[in-house]
MISENU-386777 format. One record per atom (N, C-alpha, C): residue number from 1; residue in one letter; chain; atom name; x, y, z. Coordinates in Angstrom, 2 decimals, always signed. Example, Ala and Ser with C-alpha at 12.3 -4.5 7.8 and 13.67 -1.06 7.14 Angstrom:
REM MISENU-386777
    nr   rest   kette   atom         x         y         z
     1      A       A      N    +13.19     -5.69     +7.80
     1      A       A     CA    +12.30     -4.50     +7.80
     1      A       A      C    +13.20     -3.30     +7.80
     2      S       A      N    +12.85     -2.25     +7.08
     2      S       A     CA    +13.67     -1.06     +7.14
     2      S       A      C    +12.90     +0.03     +7.87
//
This chain:
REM MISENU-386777
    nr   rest   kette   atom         x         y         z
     1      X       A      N    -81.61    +29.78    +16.54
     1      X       A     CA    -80.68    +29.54    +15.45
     1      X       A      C    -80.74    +30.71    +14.46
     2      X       A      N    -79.76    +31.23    +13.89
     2      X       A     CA    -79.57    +32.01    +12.93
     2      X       A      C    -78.87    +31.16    +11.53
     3      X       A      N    -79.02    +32.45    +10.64
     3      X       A     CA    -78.65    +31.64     +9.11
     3      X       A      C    -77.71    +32.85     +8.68
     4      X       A      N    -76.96    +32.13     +8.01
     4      X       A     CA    -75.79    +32.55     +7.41
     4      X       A      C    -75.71    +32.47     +5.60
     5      X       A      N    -76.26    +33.38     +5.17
     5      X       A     CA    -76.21    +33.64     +3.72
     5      X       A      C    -74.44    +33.21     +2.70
     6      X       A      N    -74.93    +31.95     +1.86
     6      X       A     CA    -73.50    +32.08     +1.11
     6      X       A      C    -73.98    +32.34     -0.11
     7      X       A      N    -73.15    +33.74     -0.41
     7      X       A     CA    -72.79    +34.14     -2.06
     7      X       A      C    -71.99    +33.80     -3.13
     8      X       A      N    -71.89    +34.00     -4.12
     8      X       A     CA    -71.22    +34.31     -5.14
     8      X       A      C    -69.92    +35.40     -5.34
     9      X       A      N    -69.06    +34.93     -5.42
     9      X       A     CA    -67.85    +35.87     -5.22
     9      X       A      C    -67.79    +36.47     -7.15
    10      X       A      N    -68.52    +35.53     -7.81
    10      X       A     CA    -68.48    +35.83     -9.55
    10      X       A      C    -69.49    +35.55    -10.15
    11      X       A      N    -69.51    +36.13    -11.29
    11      X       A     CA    -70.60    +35.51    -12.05
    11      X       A      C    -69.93    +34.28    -12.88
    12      X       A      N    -70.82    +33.80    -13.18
    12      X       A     CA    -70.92    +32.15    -13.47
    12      X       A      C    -72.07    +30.98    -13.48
    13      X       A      N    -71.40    +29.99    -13.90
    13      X       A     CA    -72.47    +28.62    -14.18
    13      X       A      C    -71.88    +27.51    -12.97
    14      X       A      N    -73.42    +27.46    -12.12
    14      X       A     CA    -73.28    +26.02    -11.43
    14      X       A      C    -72.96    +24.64    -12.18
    15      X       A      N    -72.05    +24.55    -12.14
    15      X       A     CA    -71.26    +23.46    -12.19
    15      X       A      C    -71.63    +21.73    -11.67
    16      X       A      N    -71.76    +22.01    -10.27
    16      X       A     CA    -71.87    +20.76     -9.61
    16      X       A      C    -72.15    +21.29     -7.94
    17      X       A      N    -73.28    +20.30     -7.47
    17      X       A     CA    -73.42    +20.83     -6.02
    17      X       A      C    -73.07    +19.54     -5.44
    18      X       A      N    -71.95    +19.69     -4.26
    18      X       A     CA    -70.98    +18.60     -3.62
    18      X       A      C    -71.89    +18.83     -2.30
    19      X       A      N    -72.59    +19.30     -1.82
    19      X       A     CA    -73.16    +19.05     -0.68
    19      X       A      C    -74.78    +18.81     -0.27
    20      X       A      N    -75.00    +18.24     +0.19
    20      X       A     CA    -77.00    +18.12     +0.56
    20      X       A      C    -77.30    +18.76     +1.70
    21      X       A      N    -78.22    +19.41     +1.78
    21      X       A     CA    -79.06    +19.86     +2.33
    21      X       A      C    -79.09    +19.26     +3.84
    22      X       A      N    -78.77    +19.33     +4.66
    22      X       A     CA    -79.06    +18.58     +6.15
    22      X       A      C    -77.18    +18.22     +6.40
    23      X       A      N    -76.36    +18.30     +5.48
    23      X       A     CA    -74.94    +18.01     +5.99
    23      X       A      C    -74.57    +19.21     +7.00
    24      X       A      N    -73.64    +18.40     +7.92
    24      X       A     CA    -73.05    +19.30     +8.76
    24      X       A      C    -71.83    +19.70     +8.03
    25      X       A      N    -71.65    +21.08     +8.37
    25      X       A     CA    -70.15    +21.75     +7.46
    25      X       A      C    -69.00    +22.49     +8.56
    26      X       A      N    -67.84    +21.83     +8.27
    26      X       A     CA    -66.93    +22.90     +8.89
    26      X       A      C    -66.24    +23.95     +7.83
    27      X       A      N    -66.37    +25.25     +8.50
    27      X       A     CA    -65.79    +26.47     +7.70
    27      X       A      C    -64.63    +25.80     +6.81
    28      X       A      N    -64.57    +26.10     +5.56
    28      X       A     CA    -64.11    +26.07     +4.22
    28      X       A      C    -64.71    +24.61     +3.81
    29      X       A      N    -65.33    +24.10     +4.07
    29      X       A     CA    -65.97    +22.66     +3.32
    29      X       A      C    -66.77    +23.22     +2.24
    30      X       A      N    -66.79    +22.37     +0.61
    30      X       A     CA    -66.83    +23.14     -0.15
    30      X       A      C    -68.49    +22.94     -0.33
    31      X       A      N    -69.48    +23.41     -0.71
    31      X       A     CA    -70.96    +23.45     -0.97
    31      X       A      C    -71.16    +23.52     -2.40
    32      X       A      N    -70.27    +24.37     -3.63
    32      X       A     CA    -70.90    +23.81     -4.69
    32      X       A      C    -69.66    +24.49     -5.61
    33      X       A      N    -69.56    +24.28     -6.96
    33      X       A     CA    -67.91    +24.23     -7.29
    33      X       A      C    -68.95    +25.21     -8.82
    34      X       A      N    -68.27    +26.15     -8.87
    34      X       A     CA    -68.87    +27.00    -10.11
    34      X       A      C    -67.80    +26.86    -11.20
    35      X       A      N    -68.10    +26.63    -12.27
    35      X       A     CA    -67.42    +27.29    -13.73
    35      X       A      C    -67.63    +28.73    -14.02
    36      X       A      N    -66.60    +29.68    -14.29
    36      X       A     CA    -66.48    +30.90    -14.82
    36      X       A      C    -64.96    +30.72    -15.56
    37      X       A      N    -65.22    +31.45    -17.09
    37      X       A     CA    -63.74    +31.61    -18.08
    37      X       A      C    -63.11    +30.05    -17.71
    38      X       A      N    -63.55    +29.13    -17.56
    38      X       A     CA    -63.35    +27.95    -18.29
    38      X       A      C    -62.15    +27.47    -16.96
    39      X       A      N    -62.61    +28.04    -15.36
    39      X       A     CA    -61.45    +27.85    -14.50
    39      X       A      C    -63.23    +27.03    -13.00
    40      X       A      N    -62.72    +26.28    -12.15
    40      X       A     CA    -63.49    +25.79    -11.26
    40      X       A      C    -63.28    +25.95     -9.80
    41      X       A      N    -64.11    +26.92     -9.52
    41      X       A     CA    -64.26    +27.90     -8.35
    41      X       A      C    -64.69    +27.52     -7.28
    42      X       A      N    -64.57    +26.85     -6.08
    42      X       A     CA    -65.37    +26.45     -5.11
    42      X       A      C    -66.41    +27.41     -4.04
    43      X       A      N    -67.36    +27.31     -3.99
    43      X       A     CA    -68.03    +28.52     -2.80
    43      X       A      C    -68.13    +27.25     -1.93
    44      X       A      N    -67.46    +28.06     -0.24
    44      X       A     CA    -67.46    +27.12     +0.33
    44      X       A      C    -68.01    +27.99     +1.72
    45      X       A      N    -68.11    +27.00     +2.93
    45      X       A     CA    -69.17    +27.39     +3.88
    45      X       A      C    -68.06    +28.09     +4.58
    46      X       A      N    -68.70    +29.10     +5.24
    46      X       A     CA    -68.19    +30.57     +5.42
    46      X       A      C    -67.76    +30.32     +7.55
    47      X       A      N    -68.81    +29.31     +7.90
    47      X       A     CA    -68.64    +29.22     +9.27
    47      X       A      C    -69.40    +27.88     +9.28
    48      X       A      N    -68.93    +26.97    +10.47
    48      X       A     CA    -69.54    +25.69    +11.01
    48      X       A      C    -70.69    +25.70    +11.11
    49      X       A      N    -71.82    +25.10    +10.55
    49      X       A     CA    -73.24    +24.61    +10.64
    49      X       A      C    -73.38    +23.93     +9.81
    50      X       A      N    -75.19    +23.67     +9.44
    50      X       A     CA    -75.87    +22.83     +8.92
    50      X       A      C    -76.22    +23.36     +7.89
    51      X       A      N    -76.07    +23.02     +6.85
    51      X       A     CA    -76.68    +23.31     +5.48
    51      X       A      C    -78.03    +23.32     +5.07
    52      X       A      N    -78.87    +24.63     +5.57
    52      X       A     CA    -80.04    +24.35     +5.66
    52      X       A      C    -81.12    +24.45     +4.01
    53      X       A      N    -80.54    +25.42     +2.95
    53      X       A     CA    -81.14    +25.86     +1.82
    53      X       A      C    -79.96    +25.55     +0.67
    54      X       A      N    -80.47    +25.05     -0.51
    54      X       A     CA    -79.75    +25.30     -1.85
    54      X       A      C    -80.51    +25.66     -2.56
    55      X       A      N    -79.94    +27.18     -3.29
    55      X       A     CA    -80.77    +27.70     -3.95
    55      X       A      C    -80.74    +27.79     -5.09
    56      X       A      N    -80.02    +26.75     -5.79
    56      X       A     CA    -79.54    +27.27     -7.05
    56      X       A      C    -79.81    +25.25     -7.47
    57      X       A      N    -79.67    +25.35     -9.09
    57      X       A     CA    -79.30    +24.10     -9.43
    57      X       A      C    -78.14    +24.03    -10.12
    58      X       A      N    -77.70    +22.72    -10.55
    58      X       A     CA    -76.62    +22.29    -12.01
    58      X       A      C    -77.17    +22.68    -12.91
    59      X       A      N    -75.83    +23.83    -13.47
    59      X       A     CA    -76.66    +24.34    -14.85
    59      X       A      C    -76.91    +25.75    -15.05
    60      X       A      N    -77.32    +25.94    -13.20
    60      X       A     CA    -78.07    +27.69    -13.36
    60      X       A      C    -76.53    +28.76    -13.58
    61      X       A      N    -76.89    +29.67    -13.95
    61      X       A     CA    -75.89    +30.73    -14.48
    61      X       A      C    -76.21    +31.80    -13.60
    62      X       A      N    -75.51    +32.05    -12.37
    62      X       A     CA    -75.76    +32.94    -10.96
    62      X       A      C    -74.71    +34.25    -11.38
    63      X       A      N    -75.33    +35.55    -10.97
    63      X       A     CA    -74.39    +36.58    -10.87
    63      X       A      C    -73.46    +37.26     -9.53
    64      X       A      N    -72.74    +37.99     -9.64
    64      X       A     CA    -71.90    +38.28     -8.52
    64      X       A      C    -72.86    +38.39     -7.25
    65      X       A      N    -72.62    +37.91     -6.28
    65      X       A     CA    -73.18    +37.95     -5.47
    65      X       A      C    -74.57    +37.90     -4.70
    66      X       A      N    -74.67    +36.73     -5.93
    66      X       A     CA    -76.51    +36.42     -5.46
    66      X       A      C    -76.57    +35.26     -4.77
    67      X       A      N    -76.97    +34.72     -3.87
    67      X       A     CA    -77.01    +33.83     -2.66
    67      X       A      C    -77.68    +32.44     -3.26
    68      X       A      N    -76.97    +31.55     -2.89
    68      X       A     CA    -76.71    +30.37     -3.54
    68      X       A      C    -77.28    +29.22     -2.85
    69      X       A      N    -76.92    +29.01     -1.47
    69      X       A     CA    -77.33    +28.56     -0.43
    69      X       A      C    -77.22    +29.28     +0.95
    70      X       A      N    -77.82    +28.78     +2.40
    70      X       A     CA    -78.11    +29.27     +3.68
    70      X       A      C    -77.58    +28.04     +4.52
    71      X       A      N    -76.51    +28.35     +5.73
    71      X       A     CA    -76.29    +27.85     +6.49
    71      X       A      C    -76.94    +28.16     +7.73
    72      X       A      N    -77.71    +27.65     +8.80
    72      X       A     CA    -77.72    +27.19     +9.69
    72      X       A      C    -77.26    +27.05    +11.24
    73      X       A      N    -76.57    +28.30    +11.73
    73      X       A     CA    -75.57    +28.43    +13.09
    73      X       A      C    -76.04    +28.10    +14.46
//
């Protein structure tokens, strides 16, 4: 099995995480919904697997492209 790194397309505040850890995901299912400039951004899974890591919490304030959670292929 390999893992599939999901980033941050912005900087911003975690918002809310819509997915757990052990869910199965099909590509664009959303994993965690960020606030930036007062608009709600979804980072969503990049390819079909298992949601193996969340790395972030509600609350944390992540920058462009720092890895958030790890999928699972």
């Amino acid at each position: 099995m390999s893992h599939i790194d999901i980033k941050t397309e912005i900087t911003g505040n975690i918002w809310k995480i819509v997915a757990q850890v052990g869910d199965r995901l099909s590509e664009s299912d959303p994993i965690i919904i960020m606030e930036s400039m007062k608009m709600e951004i979804p980072i969503m899974a990049s390819e079909d697997g298992r949601l193996s890591e969340i790395l972030v919490a509600e609350g944390d304030i992540v920058a462009e492209g720092s890895v958030v959670a790890r999928i699972e292929v």
